[in-house]
N, CA, C and O of each residue as an XYZ file, in Angstrom:
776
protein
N     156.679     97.424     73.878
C     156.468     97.904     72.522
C     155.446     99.034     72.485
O     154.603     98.973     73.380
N     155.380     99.718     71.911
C     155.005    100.916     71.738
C     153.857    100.798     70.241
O     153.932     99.887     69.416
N     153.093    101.667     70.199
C     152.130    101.915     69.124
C     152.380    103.080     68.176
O     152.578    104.263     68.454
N     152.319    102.391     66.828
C     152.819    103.735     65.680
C     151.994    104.660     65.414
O     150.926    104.144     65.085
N     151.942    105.991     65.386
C     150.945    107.173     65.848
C     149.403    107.536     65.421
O     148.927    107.155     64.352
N     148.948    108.025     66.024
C     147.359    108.349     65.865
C     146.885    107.682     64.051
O     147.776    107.669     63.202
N     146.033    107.389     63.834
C     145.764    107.031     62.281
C     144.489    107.781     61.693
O     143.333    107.617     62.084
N     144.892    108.593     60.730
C     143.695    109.831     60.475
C     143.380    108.927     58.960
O     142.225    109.105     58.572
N     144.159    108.066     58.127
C     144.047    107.470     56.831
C     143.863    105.969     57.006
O     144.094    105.593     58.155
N     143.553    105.152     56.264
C     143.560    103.732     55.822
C     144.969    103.184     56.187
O     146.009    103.314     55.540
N     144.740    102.437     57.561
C     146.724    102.014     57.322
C     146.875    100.945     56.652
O     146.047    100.035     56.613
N     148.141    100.971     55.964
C     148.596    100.197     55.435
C     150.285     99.888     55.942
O     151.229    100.677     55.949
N     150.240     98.521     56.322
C     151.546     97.951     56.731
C     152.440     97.676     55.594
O     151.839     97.396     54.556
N     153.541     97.684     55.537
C     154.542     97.158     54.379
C     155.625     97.054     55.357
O     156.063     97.883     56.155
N     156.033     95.555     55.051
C     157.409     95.048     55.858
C     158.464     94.595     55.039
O     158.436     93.502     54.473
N     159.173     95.208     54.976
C     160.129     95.073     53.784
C     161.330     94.378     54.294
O     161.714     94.463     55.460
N     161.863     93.738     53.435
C     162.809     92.217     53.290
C     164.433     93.220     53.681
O     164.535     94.386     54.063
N     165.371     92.325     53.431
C     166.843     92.961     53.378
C     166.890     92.954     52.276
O     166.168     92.106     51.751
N     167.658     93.779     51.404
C     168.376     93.673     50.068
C     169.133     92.446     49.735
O     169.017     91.639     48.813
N     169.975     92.533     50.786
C     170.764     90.885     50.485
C     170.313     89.749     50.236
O     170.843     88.933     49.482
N     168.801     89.530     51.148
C     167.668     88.372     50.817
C     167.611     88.451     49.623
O     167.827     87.414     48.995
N     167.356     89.486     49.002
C     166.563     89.465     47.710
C     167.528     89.785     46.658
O     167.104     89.593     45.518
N     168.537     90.157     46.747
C     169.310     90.380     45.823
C     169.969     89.326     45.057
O     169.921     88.851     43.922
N     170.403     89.211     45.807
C     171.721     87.689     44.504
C     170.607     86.729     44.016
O     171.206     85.749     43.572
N     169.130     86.521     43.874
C     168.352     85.685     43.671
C     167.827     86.082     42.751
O     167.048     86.992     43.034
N     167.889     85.718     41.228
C     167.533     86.109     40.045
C     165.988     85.604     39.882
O     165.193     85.994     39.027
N     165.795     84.805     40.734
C     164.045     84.161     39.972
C     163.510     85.317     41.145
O     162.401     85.657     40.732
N     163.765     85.981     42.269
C     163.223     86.263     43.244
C     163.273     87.640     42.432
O     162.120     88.042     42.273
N     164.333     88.602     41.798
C     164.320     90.058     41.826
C     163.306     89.317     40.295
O     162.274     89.986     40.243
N     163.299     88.534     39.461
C     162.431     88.976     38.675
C     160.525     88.485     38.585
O     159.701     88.283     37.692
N     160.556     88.475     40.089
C     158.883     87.879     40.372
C     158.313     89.314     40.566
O     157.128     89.575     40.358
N     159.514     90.506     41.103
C     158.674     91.795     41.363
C     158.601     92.616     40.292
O     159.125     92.408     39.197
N     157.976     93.514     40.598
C     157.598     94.466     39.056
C     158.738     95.195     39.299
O     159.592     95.267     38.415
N     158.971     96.052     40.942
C     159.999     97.100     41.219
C     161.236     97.001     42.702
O     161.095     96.412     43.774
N     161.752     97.370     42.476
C     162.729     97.256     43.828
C     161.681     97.502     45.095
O     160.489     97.401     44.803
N     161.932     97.740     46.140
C     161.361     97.607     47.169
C     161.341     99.022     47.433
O     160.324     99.399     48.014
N     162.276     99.987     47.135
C     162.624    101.284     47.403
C     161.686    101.867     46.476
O     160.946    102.732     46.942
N     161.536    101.490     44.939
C     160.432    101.993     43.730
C     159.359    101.657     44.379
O     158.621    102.504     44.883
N     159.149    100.437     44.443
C     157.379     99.950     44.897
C     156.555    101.053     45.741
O     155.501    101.585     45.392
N     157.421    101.318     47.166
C     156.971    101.967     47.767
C     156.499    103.909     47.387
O     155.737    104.721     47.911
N     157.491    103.930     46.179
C     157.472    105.267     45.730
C     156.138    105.196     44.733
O     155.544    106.248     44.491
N     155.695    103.990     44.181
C     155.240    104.124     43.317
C     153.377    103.997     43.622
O     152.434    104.446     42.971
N     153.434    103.047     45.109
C     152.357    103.381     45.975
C     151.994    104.616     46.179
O     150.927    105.094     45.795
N     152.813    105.168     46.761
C     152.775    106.717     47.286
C     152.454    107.784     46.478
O     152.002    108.872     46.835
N     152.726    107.387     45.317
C     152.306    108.874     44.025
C     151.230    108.016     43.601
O     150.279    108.687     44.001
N     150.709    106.963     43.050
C     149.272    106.548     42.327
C     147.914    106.579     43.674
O     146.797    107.090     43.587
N     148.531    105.838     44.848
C     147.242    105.591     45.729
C     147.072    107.326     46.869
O     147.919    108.087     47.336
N     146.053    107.311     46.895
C     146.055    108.797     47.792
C     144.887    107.867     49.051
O     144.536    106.687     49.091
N     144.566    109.044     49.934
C     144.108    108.141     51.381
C     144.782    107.255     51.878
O     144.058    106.629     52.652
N     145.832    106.833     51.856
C     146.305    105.549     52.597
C     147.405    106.203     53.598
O     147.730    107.372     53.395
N     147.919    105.566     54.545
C     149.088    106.194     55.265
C     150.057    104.843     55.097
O     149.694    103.916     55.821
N     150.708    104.691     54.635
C     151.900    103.532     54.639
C     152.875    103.525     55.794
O     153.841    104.263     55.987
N     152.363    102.435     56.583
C     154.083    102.223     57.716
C     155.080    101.367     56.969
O     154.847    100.257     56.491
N     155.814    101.795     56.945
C     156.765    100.861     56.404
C     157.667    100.280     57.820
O     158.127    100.975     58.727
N     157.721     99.185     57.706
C     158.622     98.562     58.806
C     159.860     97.921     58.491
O     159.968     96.807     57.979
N     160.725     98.636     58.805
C     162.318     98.316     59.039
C     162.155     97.204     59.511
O     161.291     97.092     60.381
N     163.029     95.854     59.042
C     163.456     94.964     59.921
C     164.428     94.865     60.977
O     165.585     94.943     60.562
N     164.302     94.716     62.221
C     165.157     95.306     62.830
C     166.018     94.379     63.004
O     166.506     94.370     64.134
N     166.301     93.768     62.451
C     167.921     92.855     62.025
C     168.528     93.791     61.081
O     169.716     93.747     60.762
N     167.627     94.694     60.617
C     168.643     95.825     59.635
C     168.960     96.953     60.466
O     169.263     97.962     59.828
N     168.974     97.075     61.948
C     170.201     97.774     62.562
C     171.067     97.621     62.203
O     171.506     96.472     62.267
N     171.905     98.714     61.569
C     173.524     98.831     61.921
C     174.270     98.257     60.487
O     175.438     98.241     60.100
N     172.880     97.764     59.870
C     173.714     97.022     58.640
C     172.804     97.258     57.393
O     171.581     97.383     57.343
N     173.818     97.287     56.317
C     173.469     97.738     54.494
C     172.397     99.291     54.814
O     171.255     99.625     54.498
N     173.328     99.806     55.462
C     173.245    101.062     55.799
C     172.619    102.046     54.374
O     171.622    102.766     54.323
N     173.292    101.839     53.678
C     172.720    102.676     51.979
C     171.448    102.001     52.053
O     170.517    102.789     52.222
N     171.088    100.671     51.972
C     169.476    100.470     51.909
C     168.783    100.782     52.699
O     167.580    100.806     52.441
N     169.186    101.091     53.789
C     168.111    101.534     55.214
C     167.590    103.031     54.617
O     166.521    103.492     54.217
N     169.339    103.643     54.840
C     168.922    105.286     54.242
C     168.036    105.238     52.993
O     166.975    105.857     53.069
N     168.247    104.757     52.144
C     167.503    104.695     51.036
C     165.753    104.497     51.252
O     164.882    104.983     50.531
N     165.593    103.778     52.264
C     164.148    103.635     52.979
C     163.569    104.491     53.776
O     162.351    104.547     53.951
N     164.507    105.300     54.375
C     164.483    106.447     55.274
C     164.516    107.614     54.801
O     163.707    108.349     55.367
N     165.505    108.430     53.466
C     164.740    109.017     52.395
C     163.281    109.105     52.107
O     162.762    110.198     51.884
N     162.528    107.877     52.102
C     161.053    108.069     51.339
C     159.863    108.239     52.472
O     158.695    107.967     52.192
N     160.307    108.767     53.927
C     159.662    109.653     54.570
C     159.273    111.175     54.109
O     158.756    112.016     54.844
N     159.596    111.330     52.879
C     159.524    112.941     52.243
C     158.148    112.545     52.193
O     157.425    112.864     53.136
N     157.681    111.896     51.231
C     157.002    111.422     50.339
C     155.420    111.499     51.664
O     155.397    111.177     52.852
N     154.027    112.203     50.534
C     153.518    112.366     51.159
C     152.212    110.885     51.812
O     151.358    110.446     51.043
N     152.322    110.479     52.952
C     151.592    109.258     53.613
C     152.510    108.296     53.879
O     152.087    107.160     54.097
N     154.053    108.576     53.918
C     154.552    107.376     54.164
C     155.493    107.768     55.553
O     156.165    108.794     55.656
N     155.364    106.644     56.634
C     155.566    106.716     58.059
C     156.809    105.683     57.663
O     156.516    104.701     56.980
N     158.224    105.884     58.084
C     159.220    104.916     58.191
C     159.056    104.715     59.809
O     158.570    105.330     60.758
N     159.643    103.677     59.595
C     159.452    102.528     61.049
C     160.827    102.279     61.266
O     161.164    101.505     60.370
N     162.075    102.603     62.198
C     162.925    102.265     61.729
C     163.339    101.109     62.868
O     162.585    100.783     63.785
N     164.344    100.686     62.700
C     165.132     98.790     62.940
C     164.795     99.030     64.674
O     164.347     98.053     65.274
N     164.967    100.040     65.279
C     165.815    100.341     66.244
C     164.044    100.686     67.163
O     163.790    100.659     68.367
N     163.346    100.914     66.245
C     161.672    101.298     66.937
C     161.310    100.174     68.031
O     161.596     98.979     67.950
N     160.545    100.886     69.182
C     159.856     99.951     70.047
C     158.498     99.647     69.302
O     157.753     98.940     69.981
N     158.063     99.960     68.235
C     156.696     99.889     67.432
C     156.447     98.600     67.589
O     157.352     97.931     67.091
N     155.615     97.967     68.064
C     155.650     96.041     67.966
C     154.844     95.487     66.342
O     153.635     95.451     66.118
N     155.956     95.111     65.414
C     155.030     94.698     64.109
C     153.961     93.996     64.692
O     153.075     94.779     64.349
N     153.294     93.006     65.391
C     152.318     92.206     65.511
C     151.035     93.083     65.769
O     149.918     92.728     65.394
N     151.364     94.622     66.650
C     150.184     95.435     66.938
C     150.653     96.379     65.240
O     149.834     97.295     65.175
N     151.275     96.426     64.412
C     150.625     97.055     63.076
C     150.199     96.164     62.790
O     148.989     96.232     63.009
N     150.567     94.914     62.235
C     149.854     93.814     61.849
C     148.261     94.065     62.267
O     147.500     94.055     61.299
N     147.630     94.293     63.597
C     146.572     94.209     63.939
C     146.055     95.172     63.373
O     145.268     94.654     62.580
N     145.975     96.533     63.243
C     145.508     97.466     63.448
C     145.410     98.122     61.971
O     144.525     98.939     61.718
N     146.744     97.561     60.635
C     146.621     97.829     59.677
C     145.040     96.725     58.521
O     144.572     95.596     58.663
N     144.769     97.806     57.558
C     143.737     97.226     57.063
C     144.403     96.218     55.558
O     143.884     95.301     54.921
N     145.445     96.760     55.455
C     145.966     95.735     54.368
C     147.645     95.652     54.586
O     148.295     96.677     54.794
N     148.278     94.288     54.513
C     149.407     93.974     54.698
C     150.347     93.509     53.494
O     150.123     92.590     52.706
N     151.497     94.393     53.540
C     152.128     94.280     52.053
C     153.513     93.798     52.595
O     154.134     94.538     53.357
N     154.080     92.434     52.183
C     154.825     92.058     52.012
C     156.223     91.816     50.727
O     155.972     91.900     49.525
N     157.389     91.571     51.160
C     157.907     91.350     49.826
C     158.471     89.851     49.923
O     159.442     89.342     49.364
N     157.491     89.290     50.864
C     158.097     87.626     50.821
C     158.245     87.254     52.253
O     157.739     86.185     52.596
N     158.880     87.994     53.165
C     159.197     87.773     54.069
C     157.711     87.077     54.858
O     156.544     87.125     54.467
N     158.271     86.470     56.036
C     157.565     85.592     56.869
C     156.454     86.285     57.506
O     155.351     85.787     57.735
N     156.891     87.675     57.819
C     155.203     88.520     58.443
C     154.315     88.165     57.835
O     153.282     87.878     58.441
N     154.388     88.022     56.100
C     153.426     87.958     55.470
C     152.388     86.732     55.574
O     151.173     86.925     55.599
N     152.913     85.591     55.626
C     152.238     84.549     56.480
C     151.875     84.746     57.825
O     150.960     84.052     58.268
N     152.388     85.509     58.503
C     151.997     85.692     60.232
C     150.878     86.382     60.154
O     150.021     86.236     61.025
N     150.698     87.245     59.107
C     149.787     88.362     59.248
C     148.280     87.566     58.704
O     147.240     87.683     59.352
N     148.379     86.685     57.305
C     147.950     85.833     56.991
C     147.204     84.736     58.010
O     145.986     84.586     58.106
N     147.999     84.174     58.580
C     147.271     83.447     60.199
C     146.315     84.202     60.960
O     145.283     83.643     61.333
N     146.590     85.704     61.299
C     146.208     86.357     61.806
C     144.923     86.590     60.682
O     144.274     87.590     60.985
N     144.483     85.983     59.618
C     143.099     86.507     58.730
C     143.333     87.862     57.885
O     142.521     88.011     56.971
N     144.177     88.743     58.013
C     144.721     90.052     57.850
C     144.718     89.148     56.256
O     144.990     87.994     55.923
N     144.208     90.508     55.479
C     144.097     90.730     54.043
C     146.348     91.086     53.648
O     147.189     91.961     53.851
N     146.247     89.750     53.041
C     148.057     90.345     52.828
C     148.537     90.363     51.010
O     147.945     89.848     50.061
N     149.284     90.830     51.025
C     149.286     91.415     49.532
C     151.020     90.823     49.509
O     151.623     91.401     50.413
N     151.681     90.129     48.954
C     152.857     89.576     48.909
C     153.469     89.689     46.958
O     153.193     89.112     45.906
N     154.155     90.505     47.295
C     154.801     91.007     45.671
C     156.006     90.101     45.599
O     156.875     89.866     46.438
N     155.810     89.624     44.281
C     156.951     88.599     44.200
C     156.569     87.329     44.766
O     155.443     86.983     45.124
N     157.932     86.507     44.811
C     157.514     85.201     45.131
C     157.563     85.145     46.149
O     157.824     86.214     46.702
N     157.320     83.704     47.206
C     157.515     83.780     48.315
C     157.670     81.749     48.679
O     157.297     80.902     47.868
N     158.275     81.441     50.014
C     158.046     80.326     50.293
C     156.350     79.729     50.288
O     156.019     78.602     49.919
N     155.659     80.530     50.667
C     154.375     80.377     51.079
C     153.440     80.411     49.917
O     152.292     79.990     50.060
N     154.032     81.081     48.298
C     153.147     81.413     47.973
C     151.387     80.110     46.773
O     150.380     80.196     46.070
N     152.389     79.133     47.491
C     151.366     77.627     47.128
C     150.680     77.607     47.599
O     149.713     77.134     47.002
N     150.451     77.991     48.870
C     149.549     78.037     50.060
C     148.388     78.699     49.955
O     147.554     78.363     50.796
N     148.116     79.391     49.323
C     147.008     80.460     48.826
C     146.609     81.203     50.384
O     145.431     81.536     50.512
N     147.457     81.438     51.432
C     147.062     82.328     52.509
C     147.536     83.985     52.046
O     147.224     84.891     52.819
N     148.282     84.312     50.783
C     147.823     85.746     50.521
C     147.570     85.748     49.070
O     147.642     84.702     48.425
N     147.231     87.056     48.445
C     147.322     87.479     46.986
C     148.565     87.734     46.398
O     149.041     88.863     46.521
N     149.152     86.894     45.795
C     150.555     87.242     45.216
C     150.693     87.864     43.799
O     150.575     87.258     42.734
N     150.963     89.180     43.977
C     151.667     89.791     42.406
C     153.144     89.661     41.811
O     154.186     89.682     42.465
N     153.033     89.548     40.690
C     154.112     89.755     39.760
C     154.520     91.383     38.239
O     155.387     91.592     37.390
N     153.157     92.142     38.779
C     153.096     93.030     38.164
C     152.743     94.484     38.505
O     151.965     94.339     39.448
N     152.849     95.632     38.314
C     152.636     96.626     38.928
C     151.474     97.187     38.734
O     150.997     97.930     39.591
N     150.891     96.938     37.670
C     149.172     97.039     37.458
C     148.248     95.963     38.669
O     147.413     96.356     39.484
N     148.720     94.553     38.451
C     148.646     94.114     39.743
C     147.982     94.557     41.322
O     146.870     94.458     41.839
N     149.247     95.062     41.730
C     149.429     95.859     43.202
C     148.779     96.812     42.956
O     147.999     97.061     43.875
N     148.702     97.707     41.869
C     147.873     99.123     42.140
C     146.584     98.663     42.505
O     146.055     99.091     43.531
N     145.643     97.283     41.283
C     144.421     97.743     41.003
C     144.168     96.421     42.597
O     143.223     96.561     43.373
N     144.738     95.797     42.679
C     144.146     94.768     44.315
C     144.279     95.831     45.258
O     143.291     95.966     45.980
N     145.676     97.007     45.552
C     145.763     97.890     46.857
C     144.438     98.891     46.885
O     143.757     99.117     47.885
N     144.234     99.430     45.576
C     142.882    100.117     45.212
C     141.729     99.491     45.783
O     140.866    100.041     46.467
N     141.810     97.983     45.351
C     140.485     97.692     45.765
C     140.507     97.521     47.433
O     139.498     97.963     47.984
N     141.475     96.967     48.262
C     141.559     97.440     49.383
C     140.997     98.375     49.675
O     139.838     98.323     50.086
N     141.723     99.581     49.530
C     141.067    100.710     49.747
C     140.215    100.682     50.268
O     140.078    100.651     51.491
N     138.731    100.689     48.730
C     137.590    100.864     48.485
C     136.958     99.140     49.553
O     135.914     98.582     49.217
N     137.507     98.801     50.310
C     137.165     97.688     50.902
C     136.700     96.098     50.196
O     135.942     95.323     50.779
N     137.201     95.875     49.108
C     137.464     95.287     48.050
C     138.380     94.115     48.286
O     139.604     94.249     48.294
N     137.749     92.924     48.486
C     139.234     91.931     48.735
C     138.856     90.738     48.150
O     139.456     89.687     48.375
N     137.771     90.840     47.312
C     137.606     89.533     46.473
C     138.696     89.463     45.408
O     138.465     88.702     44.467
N     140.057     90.258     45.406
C     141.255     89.716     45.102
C     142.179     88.929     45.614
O     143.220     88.520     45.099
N     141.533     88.659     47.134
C     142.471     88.036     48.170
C     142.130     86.879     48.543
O     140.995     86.679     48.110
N     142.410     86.218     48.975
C     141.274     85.101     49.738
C     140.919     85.311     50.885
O     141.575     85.952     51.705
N     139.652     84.708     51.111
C     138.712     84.805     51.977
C     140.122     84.379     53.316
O     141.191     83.769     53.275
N     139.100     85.323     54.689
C     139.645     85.344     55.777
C     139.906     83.889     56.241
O     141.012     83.714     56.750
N     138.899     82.571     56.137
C     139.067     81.283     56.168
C     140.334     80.895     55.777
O     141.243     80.542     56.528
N     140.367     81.004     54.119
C     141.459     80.283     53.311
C     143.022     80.817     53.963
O     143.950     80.017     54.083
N     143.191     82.799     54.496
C     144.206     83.075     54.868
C     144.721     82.456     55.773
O     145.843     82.008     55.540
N     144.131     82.207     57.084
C     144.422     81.300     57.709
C     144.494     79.946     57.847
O     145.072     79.464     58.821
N     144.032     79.322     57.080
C     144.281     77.760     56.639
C     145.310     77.817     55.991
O     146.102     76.884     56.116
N     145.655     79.008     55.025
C     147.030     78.595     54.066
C     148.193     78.522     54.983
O     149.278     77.999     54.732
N     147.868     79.051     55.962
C     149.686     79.769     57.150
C     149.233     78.708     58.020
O     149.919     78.738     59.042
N     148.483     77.900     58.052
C     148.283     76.787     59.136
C     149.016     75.976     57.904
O     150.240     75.843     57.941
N     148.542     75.642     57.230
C     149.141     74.731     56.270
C     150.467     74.723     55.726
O     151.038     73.691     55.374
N     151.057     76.110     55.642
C     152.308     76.641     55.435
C     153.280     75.924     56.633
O     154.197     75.124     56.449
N     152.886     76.356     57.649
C     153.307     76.089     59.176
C     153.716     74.719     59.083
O     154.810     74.228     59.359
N     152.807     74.245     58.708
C     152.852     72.539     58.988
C     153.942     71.839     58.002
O     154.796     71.024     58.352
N     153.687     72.412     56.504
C     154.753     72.092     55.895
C     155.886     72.216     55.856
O     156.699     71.493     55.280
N     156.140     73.534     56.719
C     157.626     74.218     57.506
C     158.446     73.421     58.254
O     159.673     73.332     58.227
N     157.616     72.837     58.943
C     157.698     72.322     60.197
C     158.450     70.883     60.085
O     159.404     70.345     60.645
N     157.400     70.498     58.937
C     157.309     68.984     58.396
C     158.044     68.501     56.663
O     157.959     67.565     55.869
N     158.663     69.654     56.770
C     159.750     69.245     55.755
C     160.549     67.908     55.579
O     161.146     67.490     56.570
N     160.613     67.219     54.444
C     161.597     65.955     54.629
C     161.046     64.976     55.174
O     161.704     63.938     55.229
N     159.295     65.000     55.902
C     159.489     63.933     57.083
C     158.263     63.130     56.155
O     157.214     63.659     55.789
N     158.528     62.247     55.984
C     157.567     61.560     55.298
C     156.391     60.895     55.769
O     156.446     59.849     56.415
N     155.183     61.559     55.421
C     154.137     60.976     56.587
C     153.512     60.132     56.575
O     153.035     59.902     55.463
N     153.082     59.099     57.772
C     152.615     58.086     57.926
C     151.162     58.168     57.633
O     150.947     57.141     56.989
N     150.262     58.692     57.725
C     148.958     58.558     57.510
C     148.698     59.589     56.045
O     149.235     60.669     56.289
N     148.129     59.604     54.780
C     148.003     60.407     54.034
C     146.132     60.504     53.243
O     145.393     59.635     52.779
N     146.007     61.780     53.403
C     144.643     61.927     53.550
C     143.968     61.432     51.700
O     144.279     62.155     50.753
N     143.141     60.258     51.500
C     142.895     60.325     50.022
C     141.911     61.000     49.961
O     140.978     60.839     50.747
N     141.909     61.879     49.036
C     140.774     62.699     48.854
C     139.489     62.186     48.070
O     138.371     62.699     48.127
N     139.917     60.917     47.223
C     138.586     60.286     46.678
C     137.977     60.191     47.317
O     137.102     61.034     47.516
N     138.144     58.785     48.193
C     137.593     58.444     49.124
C     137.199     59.201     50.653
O     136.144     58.931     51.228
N     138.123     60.101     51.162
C     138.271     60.906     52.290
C     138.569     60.137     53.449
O     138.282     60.590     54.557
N     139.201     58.840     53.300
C     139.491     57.686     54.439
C     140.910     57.982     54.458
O     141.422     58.520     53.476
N     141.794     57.594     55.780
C     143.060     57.580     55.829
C     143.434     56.590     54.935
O     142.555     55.805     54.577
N     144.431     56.480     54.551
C     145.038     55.259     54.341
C     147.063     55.135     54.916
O     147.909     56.028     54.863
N     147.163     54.166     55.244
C     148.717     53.843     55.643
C     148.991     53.535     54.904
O     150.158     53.163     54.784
């Protein structure tokens, strides 16, 4: 894997979902303020200093071709780096190296989350009970938390602790779906009980 190029601005990661994920799901398209294709346009003209990677999923080789192009288009646009399906770029080294992580649900956003990484998750998400990122539903929202990023500002997010406890906790509940557990922690008391 390879590293995405020199960084002269504030990076900012954005890993964007498939259309199809998100499409036929009416509670899901209406948790975001904008399509995934707007959002990113709408970053790009309000926030200045930032460089945006956007990362192609690369399961979107070869397929819903109009949405890729449509993502690949908004390389005009000034600070935004497309990442495309087919890149040796390794998401886990943007993950590292970016200062704020923007999700639209997808699972990076918890990975990045584990990883302590400040993550910004628009819309809903499996995870988003977990309190391991800041979840918006509005576009005032995302501007004024990515702003405060920026300006190094993340008492919109939770603390680096909680991010990673939520994706540990996420994890576990992933994991542990359906299974009904034998020991359950009471919190009055703080004793097991069976």
């Amino acid at each position: 894997p390879t590293a995405p190029p020199e960084l002269s601005k504030q990076p900012v990661a954005l890993f964007i979902s498939s259309e199809y994920e998100l499409g036929d799901i009416d509670e899901v398209k209406r948790s975001m303020p904008h399509s995934q294709v707007e959002t990113i346009k709408v970053i790009a003209s309000c926030i200045s200093n930032i460089e945006i990677y956007v990362r192609i999923h690369p399961h979107l080789e070869n397929v819903d071709h109009e949405f890729v192009n449509s993502i690949k288009e908004l390389s005009a646009l000034d600070g935004v780096n497309i990442i495309l399906p087919e890149s040796t770029v390794d998401s886990y080294y943007l993950m590292e190296i970016a200062d704020l992580i923007i999700s639209f649900g997808s699972t990076t956003g918890v990975e990045a989350a584990f990883l302590s990484k400040p993550v910004l998750t628009i819309g809903c998400s499996y995870y988003e009970h977990f309190n391991a990122t800041a979840t918006i539903r509005t576009s005032e929202d995302m501007l004024r938390l990515i702003k405060a990023a920026k300006d190094n500002d993340f008492s919109g997010y939770p603390d680096k602790r909680q991010r990673n406890l939520g994706a540990c906790l996420y994890a576990f509940s992933f994991l542990n779906f359906g299974v009904k557990p034998q020991y359950i922690l009471d919190r009055k008391s703080t004793r097991l009980n069976s």
